[in-house]
Structure formats: C-alpha cells, structure tokens
C-alpha positions in Angstrom: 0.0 0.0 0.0 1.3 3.2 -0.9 1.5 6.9 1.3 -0.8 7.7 -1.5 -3.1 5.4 -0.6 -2.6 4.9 3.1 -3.2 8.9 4.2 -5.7 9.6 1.6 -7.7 12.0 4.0 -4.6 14.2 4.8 -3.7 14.3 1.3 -6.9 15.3 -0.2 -7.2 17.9 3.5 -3.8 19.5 2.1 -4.5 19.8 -1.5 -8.3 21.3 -0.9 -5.9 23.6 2.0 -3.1 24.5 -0.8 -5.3 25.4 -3.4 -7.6 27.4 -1.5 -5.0 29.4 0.3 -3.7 31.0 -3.3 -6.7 33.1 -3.3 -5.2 35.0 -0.4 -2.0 35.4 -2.5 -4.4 36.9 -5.0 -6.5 38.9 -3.0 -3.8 40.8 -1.0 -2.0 41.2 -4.1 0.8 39.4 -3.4 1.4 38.1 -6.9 0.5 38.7 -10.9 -0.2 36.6 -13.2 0.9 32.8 -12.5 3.8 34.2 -10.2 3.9 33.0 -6.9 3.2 29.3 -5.4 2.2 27.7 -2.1 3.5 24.5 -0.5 2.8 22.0 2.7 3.5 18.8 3.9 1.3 16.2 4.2 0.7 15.3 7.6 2.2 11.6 8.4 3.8 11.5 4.6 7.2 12.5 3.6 5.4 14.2 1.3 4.1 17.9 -0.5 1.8 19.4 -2.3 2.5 22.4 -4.5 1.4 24.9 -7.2 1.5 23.6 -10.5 3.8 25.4 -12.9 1.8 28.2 -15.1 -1.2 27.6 -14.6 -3.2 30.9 -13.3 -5.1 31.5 -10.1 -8.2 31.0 -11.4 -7.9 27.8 -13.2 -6.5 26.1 -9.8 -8.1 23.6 -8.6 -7.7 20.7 -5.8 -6.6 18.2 -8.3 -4.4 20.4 -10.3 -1.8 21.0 -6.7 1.2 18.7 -7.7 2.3 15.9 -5.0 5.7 15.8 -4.6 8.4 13.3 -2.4 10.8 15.5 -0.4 13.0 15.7 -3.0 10.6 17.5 -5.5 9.8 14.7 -8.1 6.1 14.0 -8.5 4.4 10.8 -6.9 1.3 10.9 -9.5 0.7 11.8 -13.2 -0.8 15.0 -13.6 0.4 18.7 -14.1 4.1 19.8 -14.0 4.8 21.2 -10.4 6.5 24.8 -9.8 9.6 25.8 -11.4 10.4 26.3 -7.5 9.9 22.8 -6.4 13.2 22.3 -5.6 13.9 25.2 -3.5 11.1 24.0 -1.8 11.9 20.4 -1.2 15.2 21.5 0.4 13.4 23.6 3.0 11.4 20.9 3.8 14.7 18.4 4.4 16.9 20.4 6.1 13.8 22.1 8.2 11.8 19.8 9.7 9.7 21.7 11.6 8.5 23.8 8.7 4.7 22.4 7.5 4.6 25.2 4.6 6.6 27.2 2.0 5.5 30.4 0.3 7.0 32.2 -2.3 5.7 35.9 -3.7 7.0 38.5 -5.8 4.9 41.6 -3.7 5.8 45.0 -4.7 7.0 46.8 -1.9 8.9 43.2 -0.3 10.2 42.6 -4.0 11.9 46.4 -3.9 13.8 45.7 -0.7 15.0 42.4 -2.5 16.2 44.4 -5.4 18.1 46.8 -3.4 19.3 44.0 -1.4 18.6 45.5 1.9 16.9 43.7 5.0 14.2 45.7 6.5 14.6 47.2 9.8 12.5 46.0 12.8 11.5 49.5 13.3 7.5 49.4 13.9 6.0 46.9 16.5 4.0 44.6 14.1 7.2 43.6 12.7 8.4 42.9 16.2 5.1 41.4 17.2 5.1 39.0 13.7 9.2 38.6 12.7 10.8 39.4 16.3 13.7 41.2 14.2 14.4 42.5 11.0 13.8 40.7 7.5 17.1 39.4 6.1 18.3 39.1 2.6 19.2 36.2 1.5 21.8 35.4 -1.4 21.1 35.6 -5.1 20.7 32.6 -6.7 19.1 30.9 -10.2 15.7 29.4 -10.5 15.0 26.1 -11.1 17.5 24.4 -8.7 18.1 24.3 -4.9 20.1 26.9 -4.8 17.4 29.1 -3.6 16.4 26.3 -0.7 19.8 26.5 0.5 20.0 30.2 0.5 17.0 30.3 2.6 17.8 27.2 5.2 21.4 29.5 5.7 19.3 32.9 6.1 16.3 31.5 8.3 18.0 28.9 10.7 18.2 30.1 13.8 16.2 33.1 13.2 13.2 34.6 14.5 11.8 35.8 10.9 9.7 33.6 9.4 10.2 35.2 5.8 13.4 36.1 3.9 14.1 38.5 0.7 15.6 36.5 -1.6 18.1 38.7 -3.2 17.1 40.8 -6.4 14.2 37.7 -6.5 11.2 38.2 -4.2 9.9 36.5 -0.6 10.2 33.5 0.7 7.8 32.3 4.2 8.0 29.6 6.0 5.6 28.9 8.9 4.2 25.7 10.9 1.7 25.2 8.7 0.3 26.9 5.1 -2.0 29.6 6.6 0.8 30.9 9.1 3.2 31.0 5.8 0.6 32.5 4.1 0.1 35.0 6.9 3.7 36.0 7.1 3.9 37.0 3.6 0.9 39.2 3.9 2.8 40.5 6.9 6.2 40.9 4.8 4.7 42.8 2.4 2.5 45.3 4.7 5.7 45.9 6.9 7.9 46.5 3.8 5.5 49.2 2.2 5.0 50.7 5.5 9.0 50.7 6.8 9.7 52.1 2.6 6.6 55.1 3.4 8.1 56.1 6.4 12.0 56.3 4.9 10.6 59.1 2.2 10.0 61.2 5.0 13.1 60.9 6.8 15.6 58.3 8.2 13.9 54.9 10.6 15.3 53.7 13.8 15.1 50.2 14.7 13.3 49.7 18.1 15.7 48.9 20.6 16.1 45.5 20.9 15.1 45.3 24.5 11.7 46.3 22.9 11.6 44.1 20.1 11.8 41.0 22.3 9.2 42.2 24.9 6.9 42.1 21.8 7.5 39.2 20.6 7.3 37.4 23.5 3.8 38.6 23.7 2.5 38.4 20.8 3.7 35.2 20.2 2.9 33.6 23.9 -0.2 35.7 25.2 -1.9 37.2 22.0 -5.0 36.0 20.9 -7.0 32.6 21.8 -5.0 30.1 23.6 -6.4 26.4 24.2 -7.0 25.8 28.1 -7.2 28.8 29.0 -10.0 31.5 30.0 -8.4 34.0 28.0 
C-alpha cells in the first residue's frame, strides 16, 4: 500500500488547503499573473503538495496541486509542479519543523530584494510577527536548490519567518500553510509601510530590548490560547 493510498484523508485535507490558500495570494495582491506558489507537507507522509507550474489563479483547482516526495519529483501523473519545487523540497529536508513554503513577488517586499537590503524591525508589528528585521538572502538561479539552501542558511536560527531573496522576491515559512501565508501578507505590509516612512526621513530600529518584549507577547499571550479562559 502506498502513502498515497494509506493517508488519503490528509492528502486530499492539504491539496483542498493549498489550493484554496492562493486566493489570499491573489486577493492581498501578493502576486501577478501565474507568479507566486504555495506548498505543505502532508501530515504523516514524507510528502508535499504544490502549485502547478503556469497555470493561473483562477484555473486552480484541488486536483491540479502537484504531489511531490521530499525531494521534489512528482508521486502521481498530472500537471508539471512549480519551477520552484526544488527550492522547496530543500526547505522541507533540512527544516523539519516547517509544515509550509511560500514564495511571492509583492511589490513593496520585491523592492527591498532588489536593493538587497533587510528591512529594519523598526515598527511593533514587525516585532510582534518577525521578532527582528527581515534578512536578505543570497542571489541565486531558478530552477534548482540553490534558492532552498539560500534560505535554510538565512532563516535557521532566526526569529523571521520570511526572507528577501536577493534581487528575487519572498520567501515564508511557517508551521503550517495559513501561518506561511500570513507571514507573507505580513512581509509585504511591513515593507510598504517601513519604505513610506524612509521618504519622509531616516527609521530607527526599536531597541532590541523592545523588540523582544513584543515578541514574546504576541507570540505567547496574544489571541485565543487552548486551556485557558483568555
């Protein structure tokens, strides 16, 4: 019996999941065109499930996500996966506890990538969401895993859960696909915002003292927590 066949109901969970998640990319306008993809593991596989390769937001569909061993190849007939696959799959090997990849070209993020420059921490939703600044991460070619590597060096051991990939565009990672979803809409609000506020005059980077107390909070006390009365 294959992992196909054995964890059917997480597969098909993660493909309906994957697919329906790029409308987010599209509706925050995080991408153009057939830019952009979304990945996650399966739960209990040593497998993904990705964007297929050109084919626009509109046409996706649950069948149409690609699955894909941890090395990027395709289990399954069906459509071609993303050109990124590989850069992907590398993530997922060398990061274990990453459940989801995602991979925008947003305008304002994309500009910070083309001038290679990390953005400051300076405002608290950065320190509440990426606990420091955004790093950039080294240049490198589609289509192999040069771009995984590039971000497994940048992100490990870092609080940022997204990278600028240099002169490229952004990279997320996050426990699962809406967190890595989230933290590119995140990327890109911070980076227009941090960019505004630079026309106007120079941007200090909250102390780090600051940055930490933030985090620690937004991370640990923010929002709904199971077993608790909060």
């Amino acid at each position: 019996m294959t992992a196909l066949s054995t964890h059917s109901a997480a597969l098909e969970s993660t493909r309906d999941e994957v697919c329906a998640l790029h409308a987010e990319l599209t509706r925050w306008n995080l991408v153009t065109w057939t830019s952009g993809n979304i990945s996650a593991r399966v739960p209990g596989t040593d497998l993904i499930v990705i964007k297929p390769s050109g084919v626009t937001y509109e046409e996706l569909t649950p069948a149409s996500m690609v699955v894909c061993d941890l090395h990027g190849t395709p289990v399954e007939q069906g459509c071609s996966p993303s050109s990124d696959t590989d850069a992907h799959a590398y993530v997922y090997r060398h990061m274990p506890e990453v459940g989801a990849v995602v991979h925008t070209h947003s305008t304002y993020a994309t500009a910070w990538a083309a001038r290679r420059e990390s953005i400051p921490c300076a405002i608290t939703a950065m320190a509440d969401e990426f606990g420091d600044d955004i790093p950039v991460g080294p240049f490198a070619l589609i289509g192999g895993d040069d771009i995984g590597r590039g971000i497994v060096a940048t992100l490990s051991g870092h609080r940022s859960p997204a990278v600028l990939m240099a002169s490229h565009g952004v990279f997320t990672i996050g426990k699962d696909a809406k967190s890595a979803v989230k933290a590119a809409v995140m990327c890109e609000d911070v980076a227009r915002t941090v960019h505004l506020a630079r026309q106007h005059g120079p941007v200090e980077r909250l102390p780090q003292k600051d940055i930490d107390a933030l985090y620690d909070r937004y991370q640990n006390v923010y929002g709904q927590r199971e077993g608790t009365d909060q």
